[in-house]
C-alpha positions in Angstrom: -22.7 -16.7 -147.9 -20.2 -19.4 -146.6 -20.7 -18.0 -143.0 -24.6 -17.7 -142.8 -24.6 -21.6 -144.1 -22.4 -22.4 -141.6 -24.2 -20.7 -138.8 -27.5 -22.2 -139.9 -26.0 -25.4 -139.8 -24.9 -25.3 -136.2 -28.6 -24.1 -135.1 -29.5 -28.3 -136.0 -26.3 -30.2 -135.7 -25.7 -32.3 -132.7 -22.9 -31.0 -130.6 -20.4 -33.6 -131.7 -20.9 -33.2 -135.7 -20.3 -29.6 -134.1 -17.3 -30.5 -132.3 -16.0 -32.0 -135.7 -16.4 -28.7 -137.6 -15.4 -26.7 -135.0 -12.1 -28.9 -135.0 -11.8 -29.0 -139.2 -12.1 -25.4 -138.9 -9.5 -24.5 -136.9 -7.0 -26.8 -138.8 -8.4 -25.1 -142.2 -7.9 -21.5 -141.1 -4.5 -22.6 -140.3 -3.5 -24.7 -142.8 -2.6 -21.8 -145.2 -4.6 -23.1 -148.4 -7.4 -21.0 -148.2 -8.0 -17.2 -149.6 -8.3 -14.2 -147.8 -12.0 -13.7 -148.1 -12.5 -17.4 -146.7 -10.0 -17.2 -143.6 -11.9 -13.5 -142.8 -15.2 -16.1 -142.8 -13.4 -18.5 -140.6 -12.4 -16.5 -138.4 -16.1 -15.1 -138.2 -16.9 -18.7 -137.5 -14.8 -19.5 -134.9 -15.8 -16.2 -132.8 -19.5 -17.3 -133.3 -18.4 -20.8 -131.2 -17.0 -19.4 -128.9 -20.8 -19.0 -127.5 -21.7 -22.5 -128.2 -23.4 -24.3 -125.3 -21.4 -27.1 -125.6 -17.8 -27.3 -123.8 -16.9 -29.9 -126.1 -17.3 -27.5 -129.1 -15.1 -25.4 -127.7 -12.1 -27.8 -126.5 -12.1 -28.8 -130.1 -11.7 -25.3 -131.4 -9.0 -25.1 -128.3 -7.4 -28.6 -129.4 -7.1 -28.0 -133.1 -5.1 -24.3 -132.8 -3.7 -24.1 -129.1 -0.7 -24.8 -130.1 0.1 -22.7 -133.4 1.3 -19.5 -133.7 -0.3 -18.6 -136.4 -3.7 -18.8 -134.2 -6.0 -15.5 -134.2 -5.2 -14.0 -130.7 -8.6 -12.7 -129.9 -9.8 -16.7 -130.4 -6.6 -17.7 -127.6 -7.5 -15.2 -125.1 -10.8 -16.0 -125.0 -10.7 -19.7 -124.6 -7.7 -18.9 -122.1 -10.5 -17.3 -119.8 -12.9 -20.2 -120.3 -13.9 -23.4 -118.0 -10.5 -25.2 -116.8 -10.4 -28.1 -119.6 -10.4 -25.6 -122.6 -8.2 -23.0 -120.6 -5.9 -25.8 -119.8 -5.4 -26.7 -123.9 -4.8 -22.6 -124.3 -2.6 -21.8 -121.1 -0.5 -24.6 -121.2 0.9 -24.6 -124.9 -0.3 -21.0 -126.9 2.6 -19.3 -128.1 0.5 -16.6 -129.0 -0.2 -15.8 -125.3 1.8 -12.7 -124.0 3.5 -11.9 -121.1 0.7 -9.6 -120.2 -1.9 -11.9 -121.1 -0.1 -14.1 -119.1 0.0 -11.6 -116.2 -3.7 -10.9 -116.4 -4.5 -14.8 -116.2 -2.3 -14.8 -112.9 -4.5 -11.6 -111.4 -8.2 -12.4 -112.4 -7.9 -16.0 -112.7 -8.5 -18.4 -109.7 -6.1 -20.7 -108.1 -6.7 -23.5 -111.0 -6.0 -21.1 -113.7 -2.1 -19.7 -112.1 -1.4 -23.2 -111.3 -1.8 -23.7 -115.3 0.5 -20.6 -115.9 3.5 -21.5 -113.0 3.4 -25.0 -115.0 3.6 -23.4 -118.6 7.5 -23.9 -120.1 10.1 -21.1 -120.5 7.6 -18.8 -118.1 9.4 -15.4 -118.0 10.6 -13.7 -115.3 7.5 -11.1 -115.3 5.0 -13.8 -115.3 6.9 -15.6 -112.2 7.3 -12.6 -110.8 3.3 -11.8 -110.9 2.8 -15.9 -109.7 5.0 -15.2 -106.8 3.0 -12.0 -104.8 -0.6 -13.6 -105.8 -0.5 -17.2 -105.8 -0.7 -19.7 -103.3 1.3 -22.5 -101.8 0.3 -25.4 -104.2 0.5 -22.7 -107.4 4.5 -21.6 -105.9 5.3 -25.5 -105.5 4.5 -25.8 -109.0 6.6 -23.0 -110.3 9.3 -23.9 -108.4 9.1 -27.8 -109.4 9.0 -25.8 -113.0 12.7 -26.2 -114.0 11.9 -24.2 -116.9 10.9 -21.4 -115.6 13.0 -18.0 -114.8 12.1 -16.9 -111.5 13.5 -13.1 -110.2 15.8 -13.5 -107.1 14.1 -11.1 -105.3 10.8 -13.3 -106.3 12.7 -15.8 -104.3 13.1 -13.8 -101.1 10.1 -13.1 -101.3 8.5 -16.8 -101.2 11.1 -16.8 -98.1 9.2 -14.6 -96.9 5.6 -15.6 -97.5 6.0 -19.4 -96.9 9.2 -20.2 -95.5 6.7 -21.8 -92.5 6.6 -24.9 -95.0 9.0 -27.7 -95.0 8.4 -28.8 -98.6 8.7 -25.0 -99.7 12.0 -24.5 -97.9 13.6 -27.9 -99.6 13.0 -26.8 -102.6 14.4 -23.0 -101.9 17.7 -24.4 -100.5 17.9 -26.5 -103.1 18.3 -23.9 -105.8 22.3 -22.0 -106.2 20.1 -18.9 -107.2 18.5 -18.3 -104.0 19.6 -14.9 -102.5 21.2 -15.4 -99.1 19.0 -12.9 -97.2 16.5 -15.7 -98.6 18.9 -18.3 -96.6 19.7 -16.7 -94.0 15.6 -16.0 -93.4 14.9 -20.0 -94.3 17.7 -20.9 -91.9 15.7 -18.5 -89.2 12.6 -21.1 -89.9 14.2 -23.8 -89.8 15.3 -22.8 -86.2 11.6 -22.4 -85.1 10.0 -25.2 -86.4 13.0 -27.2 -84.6 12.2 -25.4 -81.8 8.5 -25.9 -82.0 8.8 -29.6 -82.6 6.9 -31.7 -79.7 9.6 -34.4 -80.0 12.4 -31.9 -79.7 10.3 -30.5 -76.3 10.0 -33.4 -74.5 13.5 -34.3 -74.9 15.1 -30.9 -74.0 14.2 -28.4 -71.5 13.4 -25.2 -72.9 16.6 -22.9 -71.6 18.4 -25.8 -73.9 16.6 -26.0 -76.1 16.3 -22.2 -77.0 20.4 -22.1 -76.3 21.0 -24.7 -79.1 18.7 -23.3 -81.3 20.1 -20.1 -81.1 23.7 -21.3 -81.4 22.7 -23.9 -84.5 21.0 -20.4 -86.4 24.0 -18.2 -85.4 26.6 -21.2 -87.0 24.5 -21.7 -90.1 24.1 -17.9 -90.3 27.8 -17.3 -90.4 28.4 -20.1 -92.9 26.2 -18.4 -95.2 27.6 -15.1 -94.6 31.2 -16.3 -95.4 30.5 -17.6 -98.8 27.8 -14.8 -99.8 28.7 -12.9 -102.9 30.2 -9.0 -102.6 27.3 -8.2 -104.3 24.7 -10.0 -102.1 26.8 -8.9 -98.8 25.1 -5.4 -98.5 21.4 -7.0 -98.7 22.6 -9.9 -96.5 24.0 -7.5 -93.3 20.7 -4.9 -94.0 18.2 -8.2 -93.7 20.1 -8.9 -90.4 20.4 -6.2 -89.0 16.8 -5.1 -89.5 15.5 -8.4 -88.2 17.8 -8.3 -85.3 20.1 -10.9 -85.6 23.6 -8.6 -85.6 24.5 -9.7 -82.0 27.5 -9.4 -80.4 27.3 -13.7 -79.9 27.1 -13.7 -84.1 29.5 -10.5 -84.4 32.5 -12.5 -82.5 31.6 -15.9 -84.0 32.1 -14.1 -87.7 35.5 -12.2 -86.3 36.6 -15.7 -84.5 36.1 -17.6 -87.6 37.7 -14.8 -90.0 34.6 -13.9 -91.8 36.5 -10.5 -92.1 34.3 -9.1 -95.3 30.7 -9.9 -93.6 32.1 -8.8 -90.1 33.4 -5.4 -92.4 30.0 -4.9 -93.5 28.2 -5.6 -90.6 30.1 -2.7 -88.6 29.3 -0.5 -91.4 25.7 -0.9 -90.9 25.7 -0.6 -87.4 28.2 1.9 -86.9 27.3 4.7 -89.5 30.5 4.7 -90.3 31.8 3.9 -94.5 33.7 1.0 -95.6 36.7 2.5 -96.7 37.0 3.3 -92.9 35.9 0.5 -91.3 38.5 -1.8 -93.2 41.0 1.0 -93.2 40.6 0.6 -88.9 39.9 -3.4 -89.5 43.4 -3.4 -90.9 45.9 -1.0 -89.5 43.2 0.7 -86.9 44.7 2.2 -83.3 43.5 0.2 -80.5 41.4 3.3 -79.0 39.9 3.8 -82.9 39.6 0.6 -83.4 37.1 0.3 -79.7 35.7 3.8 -80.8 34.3 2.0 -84.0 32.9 -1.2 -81.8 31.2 1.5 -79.4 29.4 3.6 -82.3 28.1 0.3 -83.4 26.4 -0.2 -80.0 28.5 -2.6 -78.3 29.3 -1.6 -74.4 32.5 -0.8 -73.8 33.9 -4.2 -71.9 32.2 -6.3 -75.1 34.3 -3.7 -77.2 37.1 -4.6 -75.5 36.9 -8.5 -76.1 36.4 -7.2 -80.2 39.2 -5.0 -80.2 41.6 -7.9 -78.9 40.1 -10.3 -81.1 41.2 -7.8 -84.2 44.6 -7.6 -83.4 44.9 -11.3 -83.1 42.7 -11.8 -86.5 45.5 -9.2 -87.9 48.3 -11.9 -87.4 46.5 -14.4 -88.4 48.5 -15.3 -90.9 51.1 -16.4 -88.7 49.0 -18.2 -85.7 47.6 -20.4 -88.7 43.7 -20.8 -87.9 40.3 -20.1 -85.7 41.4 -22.8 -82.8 44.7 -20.5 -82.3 42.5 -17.4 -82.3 40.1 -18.5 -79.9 42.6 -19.9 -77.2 44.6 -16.3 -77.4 41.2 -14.6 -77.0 40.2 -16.4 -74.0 43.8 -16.5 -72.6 43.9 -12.6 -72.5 39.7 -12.0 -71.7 39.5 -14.4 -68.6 42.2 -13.2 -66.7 40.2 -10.1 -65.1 38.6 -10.8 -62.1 35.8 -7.9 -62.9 34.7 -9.4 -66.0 31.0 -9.1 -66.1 28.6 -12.2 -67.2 27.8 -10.7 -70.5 31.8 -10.7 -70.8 31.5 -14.1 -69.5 29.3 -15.3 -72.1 31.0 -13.6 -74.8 34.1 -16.1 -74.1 31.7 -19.1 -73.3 31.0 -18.8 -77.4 34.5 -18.4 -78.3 35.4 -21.0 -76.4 32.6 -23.6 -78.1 34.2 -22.2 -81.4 37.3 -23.2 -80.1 36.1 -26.7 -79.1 34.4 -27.1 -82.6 37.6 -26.7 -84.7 39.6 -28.9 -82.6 37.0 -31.7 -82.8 36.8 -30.9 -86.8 40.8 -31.1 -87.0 40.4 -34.5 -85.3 37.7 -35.4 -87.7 39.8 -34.7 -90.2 42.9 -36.3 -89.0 40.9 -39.7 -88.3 39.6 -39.9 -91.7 43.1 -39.6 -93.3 44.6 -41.9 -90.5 45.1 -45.7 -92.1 42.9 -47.8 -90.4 45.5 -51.1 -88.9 44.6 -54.7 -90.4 
């Protein structure tokens, strides 16, 4: 009987006295001091507002139990999926809402609706995971400026991979310790092409420049990343590079030069076939003919196997010539003496010698800064 009144009521009342119920109501049902009969009729009564003309209805219904979680579930979901001011009461704060429900919202909703999910707190991984293959640039910003929010590292290689274009996306990428560095390594690839795209940079440079520096700032940054990369991230790393093309003999010698031993390891065991054990077991004690053999199976001509193999056995006394600068200068003093070296030799030992001219200018950096200044 308490239910037909009601609904006869809201056939006359003006949509704010309707509002007001529809508000009272919600706090009633959960305010715990009604019987069972009663909260069965208001819950009857809150499914029969859920048509009401009247948004405002509706957004007090949403206002008074969004946040509880004692609200009935069919009531959340369905004011989740209605216009964005209700949804936004629902989406932002229901803890009734489920992963899944959360995940349906992302892949029927529109662009206004995920933006309301990647800004929800403690989003699980699922949920980001869903945000990250559907959603669009504005709806990732938000997740990612979402510090509470557990996003998948492989959800992060893959917004490398679907806006790593944008500026503003790759700041915030590089500016997380989680990100994978495959992610990196493909952000640093970006970064290179935007550089090299920029009309400033172009009228300042010519373009054989340009495209040498660019190449040699992405092959640096590259090997920085792959010397502090993680055993477990290494295999992913090396796979990403190698399928993407970037395992080059000018990167190859640059990670040997500048004893980036367990990334230079891996690399050769993706490109040669051969298995790790193997490849360090020849990295470390290797015959010089094995030690070529393995450079050759891994594609590089025989005189560009050459320059690795001597690079090796001056990486294996290491120890004792003391650093990269030392490394270099032997390499080129034993490469440039043949006469019948051929240009792709020759540039080869053009890199090895820029390595060697960048750690004696870093040494000096060094030196200067710890060099007392006279009065």
């Amino acid at each position: 009987m308490i239910i037909d009144a009601f609904l006869r009521w809201t056939e006359t009342a003006g949509a704010g006295d309707r509002a007001k119920a529809a508000n009272a109501l919600g706090r009633a049902y959960l305010g715990g001091g009604i019987q069972a009969e009663q909260r069965r009729a208001a819950l009857m009564a809150m499914s029969h507002l859920l048509d009401d003309p009247s948004p405002q209805v509706r957004l007090a219904l949403a206002q008074a139990i969004a946040a509880s979680v004692e609200a009935p579930r069919a009531i959340i979901v369905a004011l989740a999926e209605d216009q964005p001011e209700i949804a936004c009461t629902v989406i932002a704060q229901s803890p009734v809402l489920t992963d899944s429900d959360l995940v349906d919202l992302v892949g029927r909703g529109d662009g206004m609706t995920r933006g309301l999910v990647a800004a929800r707190e403690n989003l699980h991984r699922a949920v980001s995971a869903a945000l990250v293959e559907v959603g669009d640039l504005g709806e990732i910003t938000l997740l990612l400026e979402n510090e509470t929010a557990a996003v998948p590292q492989v959800s992060l290689t893959r917004i490398a991979e679907r806006f790593g274009y944008s500026a503003d996306m790759r700041r915030l990428l590089l500016e997380r310790e989680d990100l994978p560095a495959e992610a990196r390594q493909r952000l640093v690839t970006e970064v290179g092409a935007a550089l090299a795209g920029s009309d400033l940079v172009k009228m300042v440079l010519t373009r054989p420049r340009l495209e040498r520096l660019t190449a040699e700032a992405t092959g640096t940054a590259a090997v920085a990343i792959a010397g502090a990369v993680t055993s477990a991230e290494l295999p992913a790393l090396v796979e990403h590079m190698r399928s993407t093309g970037k395992l080059t003999p000018a990167l190859l010698i640059h990670a040997l030069c500048t004893g980036k031993v367990d990334f230079f390891a891996g690399a050769m065991v993706a490109l040669s076939g051969l298995d790790a054990s193997r490849v360090r077991s020849l990295l470390a004690t290797g015959r010089m003919h094995a030690v070529r053999a393995m450079f050759e199976a891994a594609g590089l001509r025989r005189d560009i196997a050459t320059v690795f193999v001597e690079a090796t056995m001056l990486w294996r006394g290491a120890g004792l010539m003391g650093s990269t600068e030392s490394v270099c200068e032997r390499l080129l003093e034993t490469c440039r003496t043949s006469e019948h070296a051929s240009a792709a030799v020759g540039e080869l030992l053009d890199i090895v010698e820029k390595l060697q001219y960048a750690e004696i200018r870093s040494a000096a950096r060094s030196y200067a800064i710890g060099f007392p200044i006279a009065a």
